[in-house]
N, C-alpha and C positions, 0 to 999 in steps of 0.2 A: 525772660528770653531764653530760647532752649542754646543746646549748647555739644559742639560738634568736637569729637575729640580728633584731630588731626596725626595722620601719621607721619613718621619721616623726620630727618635731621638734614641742617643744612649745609651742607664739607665747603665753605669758603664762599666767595664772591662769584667764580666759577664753576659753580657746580650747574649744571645742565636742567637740573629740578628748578632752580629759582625760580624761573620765568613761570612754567605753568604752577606752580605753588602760589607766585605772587596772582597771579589771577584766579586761582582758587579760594583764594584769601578774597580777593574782592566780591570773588559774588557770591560766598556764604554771608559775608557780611551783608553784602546787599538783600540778602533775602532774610534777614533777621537773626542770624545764627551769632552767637558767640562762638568764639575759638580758643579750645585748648590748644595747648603747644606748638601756636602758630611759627615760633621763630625755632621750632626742631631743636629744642635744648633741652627735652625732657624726656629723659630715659625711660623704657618700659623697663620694669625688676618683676621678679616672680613677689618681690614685698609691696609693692604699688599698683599693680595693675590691677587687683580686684575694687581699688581707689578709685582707679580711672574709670573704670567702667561703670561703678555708680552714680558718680557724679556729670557722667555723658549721659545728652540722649542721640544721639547716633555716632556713628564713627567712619573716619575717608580715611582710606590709603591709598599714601600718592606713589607715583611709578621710583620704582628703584625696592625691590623687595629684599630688606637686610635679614636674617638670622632672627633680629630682634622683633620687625616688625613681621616676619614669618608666627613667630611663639606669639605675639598679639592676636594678627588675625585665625591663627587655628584656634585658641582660647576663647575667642567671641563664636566662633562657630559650634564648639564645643558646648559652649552653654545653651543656645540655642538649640541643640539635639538633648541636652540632660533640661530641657523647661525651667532653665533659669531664671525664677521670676521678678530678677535685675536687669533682664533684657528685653520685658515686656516693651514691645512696639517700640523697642530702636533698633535703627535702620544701619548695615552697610554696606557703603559704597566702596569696589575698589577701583581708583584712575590704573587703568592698565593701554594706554596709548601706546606704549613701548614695547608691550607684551613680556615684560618683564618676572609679570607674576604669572606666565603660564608654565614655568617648571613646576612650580607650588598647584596652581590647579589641576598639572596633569597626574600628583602622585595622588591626589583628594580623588579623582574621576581613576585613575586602576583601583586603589581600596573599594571603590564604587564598584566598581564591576568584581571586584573579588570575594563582594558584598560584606565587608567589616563596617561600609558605610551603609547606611539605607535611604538618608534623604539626600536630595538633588541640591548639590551645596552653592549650586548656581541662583537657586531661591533666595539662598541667604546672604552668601557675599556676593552685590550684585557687581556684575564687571562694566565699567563705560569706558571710551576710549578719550571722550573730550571733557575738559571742565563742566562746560557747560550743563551737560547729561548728567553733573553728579547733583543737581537742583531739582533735577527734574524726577532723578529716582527718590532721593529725599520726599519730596512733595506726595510721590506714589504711595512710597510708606507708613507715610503721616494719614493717608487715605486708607489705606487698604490692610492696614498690618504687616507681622510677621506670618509666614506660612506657620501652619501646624506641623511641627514635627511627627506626627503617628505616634508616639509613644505611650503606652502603656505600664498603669504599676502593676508589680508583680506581688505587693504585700496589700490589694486592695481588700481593705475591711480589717486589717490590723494596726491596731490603734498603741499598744505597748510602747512606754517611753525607754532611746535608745541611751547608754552609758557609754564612755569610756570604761578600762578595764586592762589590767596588767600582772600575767604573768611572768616568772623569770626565767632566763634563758635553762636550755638542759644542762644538765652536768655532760661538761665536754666540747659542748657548741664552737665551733671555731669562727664563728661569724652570722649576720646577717644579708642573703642574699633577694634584692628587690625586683621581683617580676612584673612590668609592664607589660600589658596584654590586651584585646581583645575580652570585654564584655557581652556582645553580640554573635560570635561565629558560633554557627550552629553543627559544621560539616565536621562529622565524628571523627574523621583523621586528625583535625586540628586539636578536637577536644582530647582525643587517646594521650597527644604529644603532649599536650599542659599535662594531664596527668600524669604519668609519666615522668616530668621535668619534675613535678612538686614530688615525687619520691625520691627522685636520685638526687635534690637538695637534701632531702632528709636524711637519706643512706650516706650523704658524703660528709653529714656532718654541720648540715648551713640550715639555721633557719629558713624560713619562707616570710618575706612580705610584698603584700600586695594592697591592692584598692579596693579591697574587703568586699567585691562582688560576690555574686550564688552564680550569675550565669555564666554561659559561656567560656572560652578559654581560661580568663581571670576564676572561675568557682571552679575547673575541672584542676587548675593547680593547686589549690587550696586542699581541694581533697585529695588529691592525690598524696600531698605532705601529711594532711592528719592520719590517715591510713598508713602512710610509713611513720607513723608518729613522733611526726616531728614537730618543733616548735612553730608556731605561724601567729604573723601580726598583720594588721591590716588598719587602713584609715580610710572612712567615707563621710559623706555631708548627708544631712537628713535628704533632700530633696531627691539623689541617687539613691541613695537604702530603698526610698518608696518605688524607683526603678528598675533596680536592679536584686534587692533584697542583701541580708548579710550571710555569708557561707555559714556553716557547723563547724564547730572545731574551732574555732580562733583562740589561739592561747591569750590573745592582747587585742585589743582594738581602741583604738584613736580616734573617738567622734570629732570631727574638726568644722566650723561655720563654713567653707568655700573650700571650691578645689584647690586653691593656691597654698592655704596650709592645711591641708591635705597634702598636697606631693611634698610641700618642707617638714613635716615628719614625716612619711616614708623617706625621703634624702637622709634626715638626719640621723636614723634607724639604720642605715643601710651600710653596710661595709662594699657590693660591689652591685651592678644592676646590669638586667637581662632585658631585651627588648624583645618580645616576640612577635608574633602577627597579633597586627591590632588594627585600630581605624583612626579616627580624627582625635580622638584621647589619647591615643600610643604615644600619637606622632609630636601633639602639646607635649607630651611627658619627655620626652629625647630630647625635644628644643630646650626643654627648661634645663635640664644637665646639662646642655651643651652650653646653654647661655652660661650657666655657671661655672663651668671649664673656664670659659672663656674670660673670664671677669677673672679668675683664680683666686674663688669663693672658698673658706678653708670647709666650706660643707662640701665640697668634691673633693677635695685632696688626696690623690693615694686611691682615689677611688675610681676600678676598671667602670666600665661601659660596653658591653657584647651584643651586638646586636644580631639574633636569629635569621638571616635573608632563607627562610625555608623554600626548597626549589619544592613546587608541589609535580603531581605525575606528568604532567604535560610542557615540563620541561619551564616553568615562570618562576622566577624567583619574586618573594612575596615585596621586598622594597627595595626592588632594582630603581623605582624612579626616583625614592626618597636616598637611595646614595650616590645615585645621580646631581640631585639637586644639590647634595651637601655636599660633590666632588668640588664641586666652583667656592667653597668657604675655606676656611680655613680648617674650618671645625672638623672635619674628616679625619685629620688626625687621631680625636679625642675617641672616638671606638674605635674597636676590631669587628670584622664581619666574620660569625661561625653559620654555616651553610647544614650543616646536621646535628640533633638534635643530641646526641651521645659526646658530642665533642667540646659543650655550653660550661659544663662542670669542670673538668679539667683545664681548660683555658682558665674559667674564673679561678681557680685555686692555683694556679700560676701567677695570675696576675696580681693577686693578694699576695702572694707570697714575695712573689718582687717588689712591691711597693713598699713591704716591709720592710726589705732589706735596706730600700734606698732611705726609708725614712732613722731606719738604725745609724 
């Protein structure tokens, strides 16, 4: 019997989800499905969720979008653009009746139009508004599959098996700083700015780690630090490597099975992290620090969060809607937003440096 991983926790007797949940429950059942985490008692972690997702074949989220179930469904969507072939033809539905998750679509649809995204994420996380409609998409997809991503490898016809690999820090390194970025942006003002950032990491004295991309903002930082010769580490999954390729220059690299530990060594690596323009990978990677903030994981501790809002020329700041969405959490707290690209380093070595005092 196939088997639906359900989203959502249930806050008491009165919480407002009950009703359309408890009817949700009955007509997956009815229609054959087993249920994960029907009674909302099972936590998503950055250490369980790639659990979850194998052992599901499709996945609903219901109305009320937490922090927590935001980092689920950008992760399911993410695999889906990297051809995760753990999510070969399962399906998601999310109940959005209350239009609650249209803050979260609306920053998914700007990175769209800013093009960090490329596929129409509406293919994949399909929205309904009544119970009833989440049987019927289910049923679609069990017909029709998953759309095709468009993606291409960029190491096609090399066959070379990839390693781990570990150099050690420079004489004098005062830390390791972790850049989340943008894989896909093409538009050479973005690419000058990674590069650029990955030298004045290296000129200030800060390693570089990243998600061991060639393309895009993620490879234009990379190089920019090897070039100022600086130290750089990075961590990816085979099935990315074949999309995206590995940079030149990596003093260290971290083959890791799944993106999840994938971003728990680069966390654990990390003394502070930098969010620049990115797309539906950035945006996983922020939630996961932040879920970890939140939880007060001694793998964030002491450890800043800056996030880049680059204004581009026509006056857009690049994640106005993503601190938007996380003005209504709590979480907003846990970053600083730096708006230019000279002002990323000094911040971070401020806020390393305070946290050291506090932790003295």
């Amino acid at each position: 019997m196939p088997k639906v991983l359900l989203s959502g926790r249930v806050a008491g007797e009165k919480d407002p989800s009950r009703e359309p949940r408890a009817k949700l429950l009955y007509l997956l059942f009815s229609a054959g499905w087993d249920i994960s985490n029907s009674n909302g008692d099972q936590p998503v972690t950055l250490s369980n969720i790639q659990d979850q997702i194998i052992c599901s074949d499709a996945f609903v989220f219901t109305p009320g979008a937490t922090l927590e179930e935001l980092f689920k469904a950008v992760s399911i969507f993410v695999g889906y653009q990297t051809m995760d072939e753990k999510l070969n033809d399962k399906g998601t539905v999310v109940l959005n009746g209350d239009h609650s998750w249209d803050p979260f679509f609306n920053v998914l649809n700007h990175l769209r139009s800013l093009g960090t995204i490329k596929q129409d994420f509406r293919n994949f996380l399909l929205a309904v508004n009544e119970p009833e409609n989440v049987i019927e998409v289910l049923d679609r997809v069990e017909e029709l599959g998953i759309p095709d991503p468009e993606r291409h490898s960029v190491n096609e016809g090399q066959t070379d098996e990839i390693y781990s690999y570990e150099s050690p820090p420079l004489k004098g390194q005062l830390g390791d700083v972790c850049v989340f970025c943008s894989a896909s942006i093409k538009d050479q003002s973005y690419l000058d700015d990674g590069y650029k950032f990955g030298q004045q990491m290296a000129n200030s004295g800060y390693g570089c780690v990243s998600g061991a991309g060639r393309t895009g903002v993620m490879g234009a930082v990379v190089r920019g630090a090897v070039d100022a010769e600086g130290w750089t580490g990075g961590s990816n999954v085979s099935h990315i490597i074949n999309l995206e390729g590995i940079p030149d220059g990596l003093s260290s690299f971290w083959l890791r099975p799944d993106i999840y530990t994938r971003m728990e060594v680069m966390i654990e690596r990390s003394e502070a992290f930098v969010i620049f323009p990115g797309g539906a990978g950035t945006v996983q990677e922020l939630l996961a620090l932040l879920l970890l903030k939140e939880s007060n994981d001694p793998l964030m501790r002491g450890k800043p969060i800056i996030l880049f809002d680059r204004i581009d020329g026509s006056g857009v700041h690049f994640w106005d809607p993503l601190i938007k969405l996380l003005a209504n959490t709590q979480c907003s707290s846990y970053f600083q937003t730096v708006n230019e690209l000279d002002k990323i380093m000094p911040v971070v070595h401020e806020e390393l440096i305070s946290s050291k005092k506090l932790d003295s």
